[in-house]
N, C-alpha and C positions, 0 to 999 in steps of 0.2 A: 504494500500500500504506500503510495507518495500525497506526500502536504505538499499542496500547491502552495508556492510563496507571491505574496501578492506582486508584483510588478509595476503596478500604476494604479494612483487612488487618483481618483477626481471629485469635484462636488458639482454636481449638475441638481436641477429639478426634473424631473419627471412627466410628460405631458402627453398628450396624445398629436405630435406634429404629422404635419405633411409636407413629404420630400422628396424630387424625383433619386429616381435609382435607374442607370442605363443597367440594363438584365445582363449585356455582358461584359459588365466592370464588377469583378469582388470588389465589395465595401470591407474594407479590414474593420476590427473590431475598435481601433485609433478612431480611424472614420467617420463610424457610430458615434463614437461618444464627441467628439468634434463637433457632428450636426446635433445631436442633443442638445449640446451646449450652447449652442448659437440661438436655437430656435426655442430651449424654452423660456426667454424673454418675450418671444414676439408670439408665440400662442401659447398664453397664459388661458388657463380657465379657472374659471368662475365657478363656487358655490354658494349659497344662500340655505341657512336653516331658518327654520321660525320656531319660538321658544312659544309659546301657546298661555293662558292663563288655566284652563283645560279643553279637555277633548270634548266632553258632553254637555251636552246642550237641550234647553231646552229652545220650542220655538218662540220668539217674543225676546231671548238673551239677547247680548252684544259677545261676541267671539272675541277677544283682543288675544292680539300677539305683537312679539317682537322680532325683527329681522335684523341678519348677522348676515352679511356678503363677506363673501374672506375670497383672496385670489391668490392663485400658485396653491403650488404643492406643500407650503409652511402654512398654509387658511390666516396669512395677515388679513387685517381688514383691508379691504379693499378699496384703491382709491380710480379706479376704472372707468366703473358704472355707477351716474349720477341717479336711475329711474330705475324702479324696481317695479313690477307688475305683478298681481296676485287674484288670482281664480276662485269666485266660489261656485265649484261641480254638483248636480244634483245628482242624484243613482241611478241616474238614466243616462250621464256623461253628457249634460249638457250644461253650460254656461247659464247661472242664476246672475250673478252679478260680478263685477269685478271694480279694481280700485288700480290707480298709480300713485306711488313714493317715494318723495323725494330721499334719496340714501345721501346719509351725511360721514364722513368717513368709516362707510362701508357696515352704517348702521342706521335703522329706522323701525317705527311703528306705527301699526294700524289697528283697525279694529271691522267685523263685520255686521251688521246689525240685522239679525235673523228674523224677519215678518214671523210676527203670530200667524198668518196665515201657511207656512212652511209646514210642508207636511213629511211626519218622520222619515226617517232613514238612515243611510250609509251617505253619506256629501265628504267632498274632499274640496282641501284648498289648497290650491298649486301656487308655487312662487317662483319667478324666474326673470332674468334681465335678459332683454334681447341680443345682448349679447353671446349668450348661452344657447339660442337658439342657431347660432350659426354652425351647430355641433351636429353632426348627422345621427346620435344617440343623445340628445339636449339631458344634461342632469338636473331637469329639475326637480324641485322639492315640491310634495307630496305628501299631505298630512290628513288621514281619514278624521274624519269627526260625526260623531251618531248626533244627530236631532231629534227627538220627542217630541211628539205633540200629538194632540186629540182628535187632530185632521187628518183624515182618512185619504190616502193618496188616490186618484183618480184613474190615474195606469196598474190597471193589473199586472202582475208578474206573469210571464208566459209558462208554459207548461213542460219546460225543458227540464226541471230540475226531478220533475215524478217518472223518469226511465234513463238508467245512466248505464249505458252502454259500456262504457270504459271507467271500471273503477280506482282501477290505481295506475299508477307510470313508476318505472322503477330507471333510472341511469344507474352508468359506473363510467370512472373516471381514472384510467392508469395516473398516480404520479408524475409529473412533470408531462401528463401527455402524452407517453410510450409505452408502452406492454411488449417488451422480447424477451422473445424464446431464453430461456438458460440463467434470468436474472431474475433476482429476490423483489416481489412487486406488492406496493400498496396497491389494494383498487378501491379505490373511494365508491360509494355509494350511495344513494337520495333518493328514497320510495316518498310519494305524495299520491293525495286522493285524490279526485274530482273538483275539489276546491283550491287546489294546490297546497296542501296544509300535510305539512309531516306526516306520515303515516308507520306506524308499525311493522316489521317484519322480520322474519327468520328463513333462515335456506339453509341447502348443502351445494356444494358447490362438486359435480362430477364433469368427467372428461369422456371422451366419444367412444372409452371400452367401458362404461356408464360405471366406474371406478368412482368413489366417493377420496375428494380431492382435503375437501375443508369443510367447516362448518363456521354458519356468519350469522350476527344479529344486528339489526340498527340498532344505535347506543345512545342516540340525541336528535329529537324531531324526523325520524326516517333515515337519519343518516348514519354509517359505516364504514370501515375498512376491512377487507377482505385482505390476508396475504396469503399469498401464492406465487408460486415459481413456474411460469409457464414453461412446460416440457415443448420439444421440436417435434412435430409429427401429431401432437393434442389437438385437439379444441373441446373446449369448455361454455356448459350451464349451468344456470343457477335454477334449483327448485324452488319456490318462494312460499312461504306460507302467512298470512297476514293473521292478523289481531281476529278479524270476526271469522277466522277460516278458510277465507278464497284463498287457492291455490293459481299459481301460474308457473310457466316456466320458459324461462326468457335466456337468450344468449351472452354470452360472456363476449369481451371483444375477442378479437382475430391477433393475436401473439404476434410481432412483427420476427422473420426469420434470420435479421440483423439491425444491430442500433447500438443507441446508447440511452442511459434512465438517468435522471437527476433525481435524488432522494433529500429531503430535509428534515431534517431533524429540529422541532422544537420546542422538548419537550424539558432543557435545561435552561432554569432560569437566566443564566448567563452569558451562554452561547449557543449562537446557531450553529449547527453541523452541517454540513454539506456534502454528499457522495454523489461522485459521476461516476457509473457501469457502464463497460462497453464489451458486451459479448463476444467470443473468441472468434467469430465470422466478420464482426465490425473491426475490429480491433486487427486483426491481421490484413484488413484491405486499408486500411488507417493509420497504421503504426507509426506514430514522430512526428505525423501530422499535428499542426499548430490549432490550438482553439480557445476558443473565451469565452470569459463568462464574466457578465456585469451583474451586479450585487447594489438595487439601489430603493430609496423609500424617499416620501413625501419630503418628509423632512430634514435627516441628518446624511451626512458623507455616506456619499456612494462608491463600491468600488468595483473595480474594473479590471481584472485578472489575465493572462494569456499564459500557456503554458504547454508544452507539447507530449501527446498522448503515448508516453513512452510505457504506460501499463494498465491493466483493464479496468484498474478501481482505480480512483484520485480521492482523497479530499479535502475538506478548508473548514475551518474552525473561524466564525469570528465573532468578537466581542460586541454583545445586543446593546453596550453603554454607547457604540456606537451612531446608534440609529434611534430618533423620536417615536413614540408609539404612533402604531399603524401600518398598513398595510408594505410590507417586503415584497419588492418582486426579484425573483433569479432568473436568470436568463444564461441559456446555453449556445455559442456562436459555433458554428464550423470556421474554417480558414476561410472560408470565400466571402463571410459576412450573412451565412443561412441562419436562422434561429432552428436549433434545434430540439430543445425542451424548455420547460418554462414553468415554473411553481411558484406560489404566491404564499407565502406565509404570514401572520402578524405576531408584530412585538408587542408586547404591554410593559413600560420602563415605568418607574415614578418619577414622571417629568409632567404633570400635568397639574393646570391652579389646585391647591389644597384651600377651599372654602371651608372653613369656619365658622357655623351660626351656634347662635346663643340666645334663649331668653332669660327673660330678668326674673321669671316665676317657675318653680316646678310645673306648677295647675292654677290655671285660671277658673274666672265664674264667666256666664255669657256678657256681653255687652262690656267689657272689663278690658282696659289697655293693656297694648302692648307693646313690650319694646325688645326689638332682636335687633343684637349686634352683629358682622360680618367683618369675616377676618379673610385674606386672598393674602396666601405667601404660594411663592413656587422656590425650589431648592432652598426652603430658609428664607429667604427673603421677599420682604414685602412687596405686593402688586400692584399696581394702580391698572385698573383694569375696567371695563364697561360691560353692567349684570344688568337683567330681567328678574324680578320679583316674583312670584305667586303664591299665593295661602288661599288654601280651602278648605272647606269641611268634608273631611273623607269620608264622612259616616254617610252622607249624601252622594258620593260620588266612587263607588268603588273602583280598588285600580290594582291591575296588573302590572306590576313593576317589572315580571320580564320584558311585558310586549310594549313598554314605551319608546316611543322614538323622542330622543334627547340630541343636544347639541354634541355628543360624545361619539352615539350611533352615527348619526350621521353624518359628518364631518371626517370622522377618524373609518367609517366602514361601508355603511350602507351604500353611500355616495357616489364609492369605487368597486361598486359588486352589479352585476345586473340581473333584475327580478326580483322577487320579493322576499325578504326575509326574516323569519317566521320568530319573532320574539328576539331582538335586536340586544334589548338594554341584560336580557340574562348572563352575555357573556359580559357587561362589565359592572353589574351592578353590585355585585360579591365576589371575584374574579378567587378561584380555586385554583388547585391542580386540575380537576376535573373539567372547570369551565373554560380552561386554555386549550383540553384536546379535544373539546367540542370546537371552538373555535377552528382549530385546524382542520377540523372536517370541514368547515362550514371554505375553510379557504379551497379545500380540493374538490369542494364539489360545487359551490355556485362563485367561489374563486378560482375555477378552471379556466385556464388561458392553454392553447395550442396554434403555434405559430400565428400567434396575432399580429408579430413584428411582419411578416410578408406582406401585409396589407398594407401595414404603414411605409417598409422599404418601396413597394410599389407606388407610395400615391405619388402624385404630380404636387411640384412644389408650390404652382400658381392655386392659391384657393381664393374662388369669388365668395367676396361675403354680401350675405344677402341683407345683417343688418351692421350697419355700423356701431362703435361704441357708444352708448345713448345719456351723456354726459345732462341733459336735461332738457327741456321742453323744447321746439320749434316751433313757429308760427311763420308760417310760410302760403306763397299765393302766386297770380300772376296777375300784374294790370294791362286792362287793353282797353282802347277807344270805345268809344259808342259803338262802331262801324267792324267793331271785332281783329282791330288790328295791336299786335304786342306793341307797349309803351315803351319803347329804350332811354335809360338814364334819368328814366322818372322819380319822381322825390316820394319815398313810403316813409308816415308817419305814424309810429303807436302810441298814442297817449296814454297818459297815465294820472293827468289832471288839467283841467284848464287853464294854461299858464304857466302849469309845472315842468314836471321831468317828463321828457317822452325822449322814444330811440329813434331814431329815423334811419334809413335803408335808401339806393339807390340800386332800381333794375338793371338787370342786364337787360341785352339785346333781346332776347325774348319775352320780355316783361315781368321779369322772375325776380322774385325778392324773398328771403327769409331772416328771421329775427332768431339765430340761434340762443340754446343752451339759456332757455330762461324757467324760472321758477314761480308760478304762481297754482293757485287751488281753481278745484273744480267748476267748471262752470261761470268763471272770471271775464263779464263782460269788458271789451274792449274796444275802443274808437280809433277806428282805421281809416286813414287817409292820404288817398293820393294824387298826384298832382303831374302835371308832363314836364321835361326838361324847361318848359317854357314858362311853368308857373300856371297852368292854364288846370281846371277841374273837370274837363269833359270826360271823366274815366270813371270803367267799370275795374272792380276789384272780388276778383274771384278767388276763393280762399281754399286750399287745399285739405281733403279729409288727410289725419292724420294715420299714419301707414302703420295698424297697430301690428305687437307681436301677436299672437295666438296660438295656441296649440287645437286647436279643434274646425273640426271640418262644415260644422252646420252653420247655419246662416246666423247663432246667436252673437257670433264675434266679427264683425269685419275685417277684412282683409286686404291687403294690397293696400294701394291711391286710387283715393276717385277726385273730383273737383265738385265745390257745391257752389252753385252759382248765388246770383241775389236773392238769398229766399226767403219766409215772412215767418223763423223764426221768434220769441217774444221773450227773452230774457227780462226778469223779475230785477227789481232795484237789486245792485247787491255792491259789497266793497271790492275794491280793485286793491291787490296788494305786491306789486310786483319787483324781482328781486332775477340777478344776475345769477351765474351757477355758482360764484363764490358764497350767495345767501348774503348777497349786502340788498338790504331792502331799499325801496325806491319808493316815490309817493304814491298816497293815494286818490282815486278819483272815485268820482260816485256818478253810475249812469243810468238811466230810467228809461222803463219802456212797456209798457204795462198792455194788455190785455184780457180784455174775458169777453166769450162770447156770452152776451145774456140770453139770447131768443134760440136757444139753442140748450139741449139737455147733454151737454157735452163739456168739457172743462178743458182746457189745454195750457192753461196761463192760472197761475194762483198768486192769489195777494197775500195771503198769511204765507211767509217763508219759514215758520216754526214748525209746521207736520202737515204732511197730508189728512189729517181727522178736523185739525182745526180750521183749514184753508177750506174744505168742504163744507164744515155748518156755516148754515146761511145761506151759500152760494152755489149749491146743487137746487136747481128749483124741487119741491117736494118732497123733500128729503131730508131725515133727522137720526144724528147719529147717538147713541144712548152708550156711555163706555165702550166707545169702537164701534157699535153693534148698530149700520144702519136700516130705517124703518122707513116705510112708504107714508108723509102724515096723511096722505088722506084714508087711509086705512088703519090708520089707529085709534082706537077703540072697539074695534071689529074681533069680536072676540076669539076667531081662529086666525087672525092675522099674526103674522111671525115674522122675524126677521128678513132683509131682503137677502137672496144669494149676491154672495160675491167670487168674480172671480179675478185672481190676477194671473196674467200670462198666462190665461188659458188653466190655470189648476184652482181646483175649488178653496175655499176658506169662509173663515165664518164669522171674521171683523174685515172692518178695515186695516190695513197692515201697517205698524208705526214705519212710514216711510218716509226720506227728505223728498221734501216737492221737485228738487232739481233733479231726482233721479223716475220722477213721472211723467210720459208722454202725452198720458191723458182717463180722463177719468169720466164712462156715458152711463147713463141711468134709462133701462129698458124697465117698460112696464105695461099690463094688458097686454093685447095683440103681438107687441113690439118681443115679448117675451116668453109668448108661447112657445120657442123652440126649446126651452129649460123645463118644459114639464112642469108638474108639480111643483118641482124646486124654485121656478121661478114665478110662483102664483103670489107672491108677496113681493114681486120686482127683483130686479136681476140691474148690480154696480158690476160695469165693467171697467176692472183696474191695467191700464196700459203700461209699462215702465218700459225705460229706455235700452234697458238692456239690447235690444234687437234695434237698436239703431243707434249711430253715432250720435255725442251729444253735442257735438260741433255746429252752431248756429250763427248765422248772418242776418242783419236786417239792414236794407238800404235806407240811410238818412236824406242823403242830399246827394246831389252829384258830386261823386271822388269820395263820398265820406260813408261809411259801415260801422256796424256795431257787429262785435263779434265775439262769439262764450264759447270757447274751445270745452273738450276734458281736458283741466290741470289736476294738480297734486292732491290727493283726498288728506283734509286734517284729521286727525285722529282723535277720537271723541277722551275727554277725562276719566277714568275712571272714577265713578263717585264710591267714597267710603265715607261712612258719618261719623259723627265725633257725640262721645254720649257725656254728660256730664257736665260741671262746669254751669256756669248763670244759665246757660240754655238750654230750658226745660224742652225734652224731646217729645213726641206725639207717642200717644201709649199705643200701637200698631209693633203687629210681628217682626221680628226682623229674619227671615227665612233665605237669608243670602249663603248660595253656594261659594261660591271664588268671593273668598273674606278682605282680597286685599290683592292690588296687581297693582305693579311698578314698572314699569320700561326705562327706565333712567334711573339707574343706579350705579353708580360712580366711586369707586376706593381714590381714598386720598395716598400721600405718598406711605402713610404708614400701612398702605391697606387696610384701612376702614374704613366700614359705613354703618350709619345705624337707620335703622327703619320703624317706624311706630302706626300702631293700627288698632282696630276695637273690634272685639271678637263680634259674632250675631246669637243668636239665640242656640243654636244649635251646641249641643254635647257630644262630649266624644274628643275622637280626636282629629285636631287640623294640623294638616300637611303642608310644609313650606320647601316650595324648590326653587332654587336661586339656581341660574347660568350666566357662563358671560363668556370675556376674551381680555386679553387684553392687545398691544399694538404689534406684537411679536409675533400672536397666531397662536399661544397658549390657551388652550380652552380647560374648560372647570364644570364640575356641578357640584351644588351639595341638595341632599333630603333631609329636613329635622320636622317632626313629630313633638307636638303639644297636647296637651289634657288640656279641655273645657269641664268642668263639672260643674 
């Protein structure tokens, strides 16, 4: 046996580039790590977690979370991407609503505010910067969240799940990728059901003189290692027996009749082990041949090995204090620059924030402050670092502490694994001997890689991006004559007050102007105007829809550029608050534009801008809302009269939904005749609720010649969190206090000694509350802590 001696260390990052490779020029292993080097600067990618307040929901809550962009391979925060986009999916995979966020050094928060009308399920909320989506596999972030509610969803579930044809799927996966003849081999393996969810199992493993070889069991969620030595002249199956008794019997792979294995070892806290096999058929058509192997992870020194195949086994030992926790990839070169095997291992070092909470009481009573301290050191030393808060009452909210997705899972595993996987935080929430060789299964079987480098040595080094980096908003358009012709070197002015601060812009030749990389909120009316080189106003000003990201194919999200001409949008009084991408604010303006149809049972423009329930009483003719709940008045007193049906976006509900007006397109009141296509349901009138969702909310209204008003989608503000204060000269209302999520914070900051202290007031509820604190700080070091309190 020879110890490979390392020869060359380098430190690179790790990325997924693209770069050509002429097919007949060897890339020596130098080479490799040359373009590695160069390139992963310039394609860097992007992750985004979201720290949650929690998962479950009811309908009628507010979701809030926090968002953490980290970029490269060390997850620093990121200073990249200025706009962050986030989805919220109903269990049908369609688009209910979405929000844009301003990211401020590679951190931000929002919140979703869930219609009493939502009806239960599975919803997920996806987060990602367009940036990200320039990736032909986009990593974005994916976080399930269940809804409750009393409202009965409308779509049936189809009938696929009462005959399941195919109950279970069983893979196996050789070690580094290869299975030959004559070598000692792990076979990884991952039995799953019909849902894709771990499944049970046991086998024997025989050979084709139906010889009993081995015997195997899954050891962690369906998963296993089988060892065996594939004989030359065998072939092998597996008999499978599951949990409720089905039997199967499926083939093993095909032994290759010469090669080489990469084996890892990492079951010593200290060191990784490494064995290259190269069987007596490889190995004698090979022998003295040169080959490498690069050893490298997210975070710390990578290294880069060459050594010539002078005997059948090799191996290399190296020290884990090398390398940040997370995911190891090995890689096996030939002399020509082929990937030959490839294993992925993970390290778990103690290099990660050590969070610190404390409260000031063993046991609280309800409604009784609190006060938790936080302490963030990493090696001994104090943090200054940027956390997310939450406390809740667990006794309400039961939790699975395997199957959470944390800023630890994700960042440091999920992130870099593809498909789903099944209870994430088990492997690091109590980290064992035990839960480390599950981990390593988890690396050989949905961390299986086989020659994934050919892909990447093949691609073309030209990549057209489809979105550029999205540093912050645009306002962009074109002016042209009456007569439709482009205005060149015309004068574009955005106000911002009358007499104030405004940008001004100059077209080009095609009558093109844009107001990059600016920052203001949603639905931010704006006075646009333009003028021709000559000073002259005879211009039309045509305003570009903005070319959103998306991830989904149905008409609820637009897609691409379109152009919206002069149209009779009605933007609502509102403030103008506009600010550059560095966040230096500019003035303000105030602009008016008001509409209501009265002779019309239709609403499209609302003058109360505090909710859709108040903006309606009064001004839906005949129509009167009772706690949400509206009622037809000329039908009231009528003693089987009921409330009216409501629907929004076409799904049933049984108030009106706390909604912002600026996210409603419009709101009609059918009734009698108008409403007989709802049946019974709608014999007490039928509110039909429109929201914008299915349509951009980018509006123009023509003022004058040369001059528009214009309310783009900008930045969504993030609502407060309210927590009350009991106590003290101000006597509270004697009302329940039945609050789940007791306390959420997004802006939680260590000083230089790493600390913070946080203070809050329990609710009525006993038992016990759950506080979990995450964060980063400017390095890429990430952290969690869980601490548990008594209410009594």
């Amino acid at each position: 046996m020879k110890k490979i001696v390392p020869a060359l260390f380098c430190a690179l990052y790790f990325c997924v580039p693209a770069f050509s490779q002429d097919a007949k020029t060897p890339l020596s292993l130098d080479g490799i790590v040359s373009r590695l080097q160069a390139l992963s600067t310039t394609k860097a990618t992007e992750k985004v977690y979201l720290h949650f307040d929690r998962t479950t929901y009811n309908a009628g809550d507010t979701a809030f979370f926090k968002a953490y962009l980290t970029l490269g391979e060390q997850h620093q925060l990121s200073k990249l991407s200025g706009v962050l986009h986030a989805d919220l999916v109903n269990p049908n995979d369609s688009l209910v609503k979405y929000i844009t966020l301003q990211v401020n050094n590679g951190l931000a928060w929002g919140d979703f505010a869930l219609p009493n009308s939502l009806p239960k399920g599975l919803y997920h909320i996806k987060a990602y910067t367009k940036w990200m989506l320039n990736s032909t596999d986009p990593n974005v972030f994916d976080q399930p969240i269940i809804i409750n509610s009393s409202v009965s969803p409308t779509r049936t579930l189809s009938a696929q799940q009462t005959k399941i044809a195919n109950k279970y799927d069983i893979q196996f996966f050789p070690e580094g990728g290869a299975f030959v003849n004559d070598i000692p081999a792990k076979l990884a393996f991952k039995a799953i059901d019909h849902n894709g969810i771990g499944a049970n199992v046991k086998g024997v493993v025989v050979d084709n003189l139906n010889t009993e070889v081995t015997k195997f069991e899954a050891r962690h969620l369906g998963m296993g290692i089988i060892n065996i030595t594939p004989v030359e002249g065998r072939t092998y199956k597996a008999k499978l027996t599951y949990a409720d008794g089905t039997s199967a019997t499926v083939d093993l792979p095909k032994a290759e009749e010469k090669g080489m294995t990469l084996l890892v070892n990492n079951t010593s806290p200290d060191k990784l082990l490494i064995e290259i096999n190269a069987n007596r058929a490889y190995y004698l058509a090979n022998k003295n041949k040169e080959i490498g192997i690069t050893i490298y992870s997210g975070g710390g020194a990578v290294r880069s090995v060459k050594t010539a195949l002078d005997g059948q086994v090799l191996d290399l030992n190296l020290g884990k204090k090398d390398f940040q926790t997370g995911i190891v990839r090995v890689t096996l070169f030939s002399a020509t620059g082929e990937p030959m095997n490839e294993r992925l291992s993970f390290i778990q070092n103690d290099d990660l924030i050590n969070l610190q909470t404390a409260v000031n009481k063993q046991s609280y009573t309800p409604r009784e402050k609190v006060h938790l301290t936080l302490n963030a050191k990493k090696d001994n030393k104090p943090v200054m670092g940027y956390f997310s808060a939450s406390v809740v009452d667990a006794t309400k909210i039961p939790v699975d502490e395997t199957a959470e997705t944390t800023i630890l899972t994700h960042l440091l595993l999920t992130s870099d694994l593809k498909g789903f996987v099944e209870q994430p935080n088990y492997y690091f929430n109590h980290v064992t001997n035990d839960t480390r060789a599950d981990l390593d299964m988890l690396m050989l079987t949905q961390g299986y890689r086989r020659f994934e480098w050919k892909q990447i040595l093949a691609n073309d080094e030209t990549t057209t991006l489809t979105y550029p980096v999205e540093r912050g908003l645009d306002i962009s358009g074109t002016v042209k004559t009456n007569n439709g012709a482009p205005v060149a070197n015309g004068n574009v002015t955005l106000l911002t007050k009358n007499g104030g601060s405004m940008l001004n812009q100059v077209t080009d030749a095609n009558g093109r102007f844009i107001f990059p990389n600016l920052a203001y909120t949603d639905n931010t009316p704006f006075v646009i105007q333009a003028k021709t080189a000559e000073g002259k106003n005879n211009t039309q000003i045509i305003m570009d829809m903005p070319k959103e990201a998306t991830l989904f194919t149905n008409n609820n999200r637009l897609t691409g550029s379109a152009e919206a001409g002069n149209g009779d949008g009605k933007p609502g009084p509102a403030s103008v608050y506009m600010a550059d991408a560095s966040g230096k604010l500019l003035k303000e303006v105030i602009v008016k534009d008001k509409f209501l149809d009265s002779h019309s049972n239709t609403i499209t423009d609302f003058t109360d801008q505090s909710g859709l329930g108040r903006s309606l009483e009064g001004h839906l003719p005949g129509v009167s809302l009772t706690n949400g709940v509206p009622y037809l008045r000329d039908r009231i007193g009528i003693s089987e009269a009921g409330p009216m049906l409501v629907i929004v976006d076409g799904m049933q509900g049984g108030s009106v939904p706390d909604l912002n007006v600026s996210d409603v397109e419009s709101v009609k009141m059918l009734k009698n005749l108008d409403a007989a296509i709802y049946g019974l349901q709608g014999s007490n009138g039928v509110l039909l609720i429109t929201t914008k969702k299915n349509k951009n909310l980018t509006v123009n209204k023509k003022l004058s010649p040369g001059l528009i008003t214009y309310a783009p989608k900008g930045f969504y503000k993030a609502r407060t969190f309210y927590s009350p204060v009991y106590g003290g000269a101000v006597k509270q209302a004697n009302k329940p206090d039945d609050r789940i999520t007791i306390y959420w914070n997004p802006d939680v900051a260590t000083d230089k000694d790493g600390n913070a202290t946080l203070d809050f007031y329990n609710a009525d509820g006993k038992g016990n509350y759950r506080v979990i604190i995450e964060g980063i700080d400017e390095n890429g070091a990430i952290g969690r802590s869980v601490y548990t309190y008594k209410v009594e």
